[in-house]
PLY file of the C-alpha trace (Angstrom):
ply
format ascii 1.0
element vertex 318
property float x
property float y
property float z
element edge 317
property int vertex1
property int vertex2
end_header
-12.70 -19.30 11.53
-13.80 -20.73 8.43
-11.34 -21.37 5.60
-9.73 -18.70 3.96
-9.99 -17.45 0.31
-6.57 -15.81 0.63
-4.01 -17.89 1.54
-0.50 -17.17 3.34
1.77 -18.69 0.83
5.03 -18.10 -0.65
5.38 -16.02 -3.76
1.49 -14.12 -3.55
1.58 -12.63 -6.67
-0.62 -11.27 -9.26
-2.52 -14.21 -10.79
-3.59 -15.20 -7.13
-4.71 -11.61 -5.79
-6.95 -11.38 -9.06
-8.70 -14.62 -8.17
-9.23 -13.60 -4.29
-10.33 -10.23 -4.92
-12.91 -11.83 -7.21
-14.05 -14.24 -4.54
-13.98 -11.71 -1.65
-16.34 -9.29 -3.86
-18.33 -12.15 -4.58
-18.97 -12.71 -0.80
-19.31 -9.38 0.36
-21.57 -7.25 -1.78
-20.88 -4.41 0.30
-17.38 -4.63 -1.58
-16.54 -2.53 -4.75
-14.31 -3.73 -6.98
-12.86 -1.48 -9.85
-9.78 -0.61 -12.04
-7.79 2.62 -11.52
-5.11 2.17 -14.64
-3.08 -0.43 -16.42
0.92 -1.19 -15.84
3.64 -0.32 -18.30
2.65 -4.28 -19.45
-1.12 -3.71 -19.57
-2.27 -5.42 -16.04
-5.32 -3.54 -14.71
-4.70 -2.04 -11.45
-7.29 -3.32 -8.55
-8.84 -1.17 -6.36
-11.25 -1.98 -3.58
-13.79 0.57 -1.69
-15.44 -0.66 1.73
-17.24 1.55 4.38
-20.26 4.23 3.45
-18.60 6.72 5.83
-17.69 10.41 5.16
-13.88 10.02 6.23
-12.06 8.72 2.70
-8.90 6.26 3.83
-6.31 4.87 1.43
-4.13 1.73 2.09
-1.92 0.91 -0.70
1.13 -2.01 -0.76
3.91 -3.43 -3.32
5.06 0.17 -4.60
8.31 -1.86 -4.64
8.34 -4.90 -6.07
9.80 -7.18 -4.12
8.25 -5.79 -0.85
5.23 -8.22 -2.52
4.52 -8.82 1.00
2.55 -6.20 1.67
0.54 -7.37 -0.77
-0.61 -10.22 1.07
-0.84 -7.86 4.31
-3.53 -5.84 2.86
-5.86 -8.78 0.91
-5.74 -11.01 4.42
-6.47 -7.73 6.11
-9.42 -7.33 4.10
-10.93 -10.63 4.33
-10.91 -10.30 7.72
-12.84 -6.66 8.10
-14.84 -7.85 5.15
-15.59 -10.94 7.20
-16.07 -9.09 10.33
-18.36 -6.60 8.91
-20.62 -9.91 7.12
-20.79 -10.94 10.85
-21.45 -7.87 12.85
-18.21 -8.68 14.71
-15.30 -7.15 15.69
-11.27 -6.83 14.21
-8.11 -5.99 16.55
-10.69 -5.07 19.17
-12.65 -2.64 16.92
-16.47 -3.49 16.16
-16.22 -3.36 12.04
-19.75 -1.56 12.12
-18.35 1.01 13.78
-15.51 1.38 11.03
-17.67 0.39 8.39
-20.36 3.18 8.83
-17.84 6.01 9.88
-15.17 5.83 7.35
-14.54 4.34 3.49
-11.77 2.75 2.75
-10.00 2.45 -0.67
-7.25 -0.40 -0.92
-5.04 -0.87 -3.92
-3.37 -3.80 -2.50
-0.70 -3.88 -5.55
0.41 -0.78 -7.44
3.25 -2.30 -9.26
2.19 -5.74 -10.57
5.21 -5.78 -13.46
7.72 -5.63 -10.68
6.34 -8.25 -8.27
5.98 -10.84 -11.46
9.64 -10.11 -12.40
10.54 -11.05 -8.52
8.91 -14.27 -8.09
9.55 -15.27 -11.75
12.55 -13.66 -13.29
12.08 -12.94 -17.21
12.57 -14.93 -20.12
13.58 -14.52 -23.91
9.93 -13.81 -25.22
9.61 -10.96 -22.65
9.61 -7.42 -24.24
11.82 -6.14 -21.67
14.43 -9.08 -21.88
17.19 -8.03 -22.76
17.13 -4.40 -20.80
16.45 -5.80 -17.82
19.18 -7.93 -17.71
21.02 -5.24 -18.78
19.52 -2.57 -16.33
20.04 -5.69 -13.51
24.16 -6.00 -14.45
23.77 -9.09 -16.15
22.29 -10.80 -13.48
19.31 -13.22 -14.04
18.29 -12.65 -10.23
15.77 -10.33 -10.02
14.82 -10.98 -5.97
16.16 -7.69 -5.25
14.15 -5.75 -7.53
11.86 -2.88 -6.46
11.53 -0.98 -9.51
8.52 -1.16 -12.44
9.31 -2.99 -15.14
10.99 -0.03 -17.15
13.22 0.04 -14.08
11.87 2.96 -12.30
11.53 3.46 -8.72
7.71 4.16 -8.17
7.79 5.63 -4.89
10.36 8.35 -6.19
8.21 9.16 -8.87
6.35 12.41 -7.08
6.13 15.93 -7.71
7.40 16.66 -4.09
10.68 18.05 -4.44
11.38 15.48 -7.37
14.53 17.37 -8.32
16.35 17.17 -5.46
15.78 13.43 -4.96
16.68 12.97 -8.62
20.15 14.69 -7.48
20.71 12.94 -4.05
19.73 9.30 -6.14
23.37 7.53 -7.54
21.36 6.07 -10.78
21.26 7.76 -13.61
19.22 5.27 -15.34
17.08 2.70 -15.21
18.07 -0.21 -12.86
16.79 -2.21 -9.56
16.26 0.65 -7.23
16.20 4.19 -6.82
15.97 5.60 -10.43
13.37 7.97 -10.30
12.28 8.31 -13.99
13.61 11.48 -16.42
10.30 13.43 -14.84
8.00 13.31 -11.92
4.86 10.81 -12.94
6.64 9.18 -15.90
5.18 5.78 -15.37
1.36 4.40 -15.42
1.64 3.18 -12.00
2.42 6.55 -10.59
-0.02 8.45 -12.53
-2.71 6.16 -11.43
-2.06 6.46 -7.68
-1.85 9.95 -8.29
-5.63 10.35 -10.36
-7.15 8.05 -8.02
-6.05 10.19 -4.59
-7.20 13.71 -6.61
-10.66 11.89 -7.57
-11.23 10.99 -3.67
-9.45 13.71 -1.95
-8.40 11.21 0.98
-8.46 12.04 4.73
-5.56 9.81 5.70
-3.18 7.88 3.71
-0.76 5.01 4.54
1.62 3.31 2.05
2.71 -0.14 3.36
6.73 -1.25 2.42
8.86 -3.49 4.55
11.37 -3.12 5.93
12.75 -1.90 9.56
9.59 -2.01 12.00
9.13 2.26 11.64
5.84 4.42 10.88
7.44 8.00 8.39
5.08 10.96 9.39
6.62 13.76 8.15
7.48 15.97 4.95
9.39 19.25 5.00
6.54 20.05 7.55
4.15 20.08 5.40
2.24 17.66 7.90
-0.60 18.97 10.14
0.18 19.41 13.54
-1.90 16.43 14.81
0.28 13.55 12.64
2.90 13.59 14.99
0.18 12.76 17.71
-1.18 9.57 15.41
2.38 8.42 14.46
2.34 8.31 18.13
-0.75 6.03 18.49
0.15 3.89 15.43
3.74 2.88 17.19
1.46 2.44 20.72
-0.82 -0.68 18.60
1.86 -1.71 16.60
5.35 -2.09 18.56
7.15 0.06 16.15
9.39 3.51 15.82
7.30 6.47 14.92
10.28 8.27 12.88
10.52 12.16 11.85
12.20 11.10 8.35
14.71 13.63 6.51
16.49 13.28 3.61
13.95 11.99 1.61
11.41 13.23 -1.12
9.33 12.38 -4.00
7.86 9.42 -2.55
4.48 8.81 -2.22
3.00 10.13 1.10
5.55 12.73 0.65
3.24 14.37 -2.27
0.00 13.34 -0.56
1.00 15.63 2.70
2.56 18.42 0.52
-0.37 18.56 -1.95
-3.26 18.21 0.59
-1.71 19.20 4.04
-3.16 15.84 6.01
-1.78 13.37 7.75
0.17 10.29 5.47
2.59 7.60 6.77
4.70 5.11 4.97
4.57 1.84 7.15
7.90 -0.21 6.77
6.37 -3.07 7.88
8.55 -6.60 9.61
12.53 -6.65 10.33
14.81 -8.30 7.65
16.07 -8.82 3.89
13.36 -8.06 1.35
11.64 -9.86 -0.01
10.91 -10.56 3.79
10.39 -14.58 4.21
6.57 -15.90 4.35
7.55 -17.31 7.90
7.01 -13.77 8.74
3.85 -13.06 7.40
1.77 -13.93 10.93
3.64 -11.90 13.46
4.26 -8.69 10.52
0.66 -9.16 10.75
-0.31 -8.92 14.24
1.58 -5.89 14.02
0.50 -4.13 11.33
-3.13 -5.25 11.20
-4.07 -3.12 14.57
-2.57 -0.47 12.86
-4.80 -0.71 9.67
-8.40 -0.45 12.10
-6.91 2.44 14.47
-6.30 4.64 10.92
-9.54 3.60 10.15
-11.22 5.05 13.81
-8.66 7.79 14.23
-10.30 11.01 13.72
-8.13 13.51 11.29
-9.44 16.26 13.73
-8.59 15.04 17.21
-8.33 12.13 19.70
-11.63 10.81 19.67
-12.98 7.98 17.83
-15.60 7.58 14.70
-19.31 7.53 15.92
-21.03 4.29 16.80
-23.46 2.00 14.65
-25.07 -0.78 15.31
-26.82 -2.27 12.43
-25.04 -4.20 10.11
-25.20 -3.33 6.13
-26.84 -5.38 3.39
-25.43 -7.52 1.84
-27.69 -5.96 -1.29
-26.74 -2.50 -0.92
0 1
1 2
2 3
3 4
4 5
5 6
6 7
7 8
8 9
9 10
10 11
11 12
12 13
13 14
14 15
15 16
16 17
17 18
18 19
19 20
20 21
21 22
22 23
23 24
24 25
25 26
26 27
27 28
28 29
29 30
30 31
31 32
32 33
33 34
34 35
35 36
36 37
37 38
38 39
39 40
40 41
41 42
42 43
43 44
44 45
45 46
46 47
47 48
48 49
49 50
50 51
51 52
52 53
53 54
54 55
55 56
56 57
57 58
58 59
59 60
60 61
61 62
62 63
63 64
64 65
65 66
66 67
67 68
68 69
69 70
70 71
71 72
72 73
73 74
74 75
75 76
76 77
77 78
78 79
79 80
80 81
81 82
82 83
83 84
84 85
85 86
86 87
87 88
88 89
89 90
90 91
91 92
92 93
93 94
94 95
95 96
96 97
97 98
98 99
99 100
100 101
101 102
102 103
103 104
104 105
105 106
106 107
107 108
108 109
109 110
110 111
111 112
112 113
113 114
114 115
115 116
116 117
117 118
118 119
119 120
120 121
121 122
122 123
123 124
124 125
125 126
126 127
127 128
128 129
129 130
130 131
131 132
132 133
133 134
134 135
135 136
136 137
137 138
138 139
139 140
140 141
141 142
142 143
143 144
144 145
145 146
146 147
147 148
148 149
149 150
150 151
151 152
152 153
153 154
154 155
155 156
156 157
157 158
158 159
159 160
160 161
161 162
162 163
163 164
164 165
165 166
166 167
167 168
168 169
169 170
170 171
171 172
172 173
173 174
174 175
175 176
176 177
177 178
178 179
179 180
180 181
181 182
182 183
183 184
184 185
185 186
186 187
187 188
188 189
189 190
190 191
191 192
192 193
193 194
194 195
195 196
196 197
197 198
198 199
199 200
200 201
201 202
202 203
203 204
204 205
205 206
206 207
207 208
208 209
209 210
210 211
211 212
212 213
213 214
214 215
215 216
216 217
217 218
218 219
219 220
220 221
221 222
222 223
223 224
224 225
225 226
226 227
227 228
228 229
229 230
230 231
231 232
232 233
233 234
234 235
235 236
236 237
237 238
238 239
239 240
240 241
241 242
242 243
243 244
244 245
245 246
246 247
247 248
248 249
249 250
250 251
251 252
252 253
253 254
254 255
255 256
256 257
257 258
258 259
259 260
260 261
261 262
262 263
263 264
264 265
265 266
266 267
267 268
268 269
269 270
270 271
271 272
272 273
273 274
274 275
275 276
276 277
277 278
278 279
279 280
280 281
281 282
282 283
283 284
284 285
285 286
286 287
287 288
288 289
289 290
290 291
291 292
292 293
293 294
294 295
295 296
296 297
297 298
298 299
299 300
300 301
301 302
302 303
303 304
304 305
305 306
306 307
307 308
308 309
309 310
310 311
311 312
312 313
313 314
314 315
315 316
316 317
């Protein structure tokens, strides 16, 4: 393999997935790049679209900010099917053709960029948030356990999917690291934009990626179509990990997605550890998780059988 534009390194943050994206879309024509909303700090939000297919698949990563890893999951995963598309070759066993032409997918590979920057580089007296967040974090100038935005909100309990009661079951009553949901569902940019962009493409299949614990979450209040439990099934199969029927839990982001549209969505705790999960990780998180991102892409919503087969690669000027 040739050298990579996105490399495996410590601390992936912003800055660098800004550059790659630009060089991946560069090389692959076939990409789309666009923005679906700014942060609370004004950072455009990246989204990518690959395939020309009629099944619409979302992968999104980094809801919490110092699962950043995920991050890096998603942009190496698509460099790889961008690559193996360019090539007419094949991903995790799966000819990309066949993906390509029988599905699109839509990555936002980092929904909360204001999080992941306070993780990797703490914040400093000029910051507009300075003095809250040290507040919000008890004082402390260690921010590696942060998951929250930058206004200290949990994104992924941000969803008008039983919001209430996870407001209720949540200890924080304000802003902080972790679990504060907001004072209403969709408070923050980050949320809202998630939200817009799955009601503009009306998504077959969803799959949020966090870390940790090695487990696929299928369920919501069964809301879920009767066939999820069946793909769960064949996600833990390529994978190694737990399909889990999840309780206990609401207003997160796959939550909404199978209560507002009744199709299958799974939250992917990708890896085994302490977040922020250690880069020495990265390569055997993703030879887990990156069969799992090609079989949602050839899993039919409808059934066991597979997409339909093509054969001839795509432009690289359409």
């Amino acid at each position: 393999m040739s050298e990579r534009t996105v490399s495996i390194m410590d601390s992936y943050g912003y800055g660098q997935m800004m550059e790659d994206l630009v060089k991946l879309s560069q090389a692959n024509t076939f990409l789309r790049l666009s923005y679906i909303g700014e942060t609370v700090m004004g950072k455009p939000i990246p989204a990518i679209k690959v395939g020309i297919g009629e099944r619409r698949i979302h992968y999104n990563a980094s809801f919490h900010a110092n699962e950043w890893i995920t991050s890096l999951i998603l942009m190496v995963f698509l460099e790889d099917y961008t690559r193996a598309i360019r090539l007419n070759e094949s991903i995790f066993g799966q000819q990309a053709m066949d993906l390509f032409c029988g599905s699109t997918l839509f990555i936002v590979p980092m929904v909360n960029p204001d999080g992941v920057e306070l993780v990797q580089y703490g914040t400093s007296s000029d910051h507009p948030y300075h003095e809250l967040l040290l507040q919000w974090n008890q004082g402390s100038s260690d921010f590696s356990q942060w998951k929250s935005n930058i206004r200290g909100v949990d994104l992924n309990d941000q969803y008008p999917a039983h919001w209430d009661v996870e407001k209720l079951r949540r200890g924080p009553d304000g802003p902080g690291p972790r679990d504060y949901p907001g004072d209403k569902p969709l408070s923050e940019p980050e949320a809202v934009a998630i939200a817009e962009f799955t009601k503009r493409n009306l998504y077959h299949l969803v799959m949020a990626l966090h870390t940790q614990g090695r487990e696929i979450y299928w369920n919501y209040r069964d809301y879920e179509p009767e066939r999820a439990s069946w793909m769960a099934e064949q996600l833990a199969v390529v994978s190694g990990y737990e399909a889990v029927k999840l309780t206990d839990s609401d207003a997160g982001y796959k939550d909404w997605f199978i209560q507002e549209y009744r199709r299958p969505g799974f939250t992917i705790e990708a890896g085994y550890g302490c977040n922020p999960l250690p880069i020495n990780q990265f390569n055997n998180i993703y030879e887990e998780v990156g069969p799992l991102l090609v079989l949602g892409l050839s899993l039919s919503t409808e059934g066991d059988h597979l997409i339909g087969i093509h054969s001839h690669p795509p432009s690289q000027n359409s």
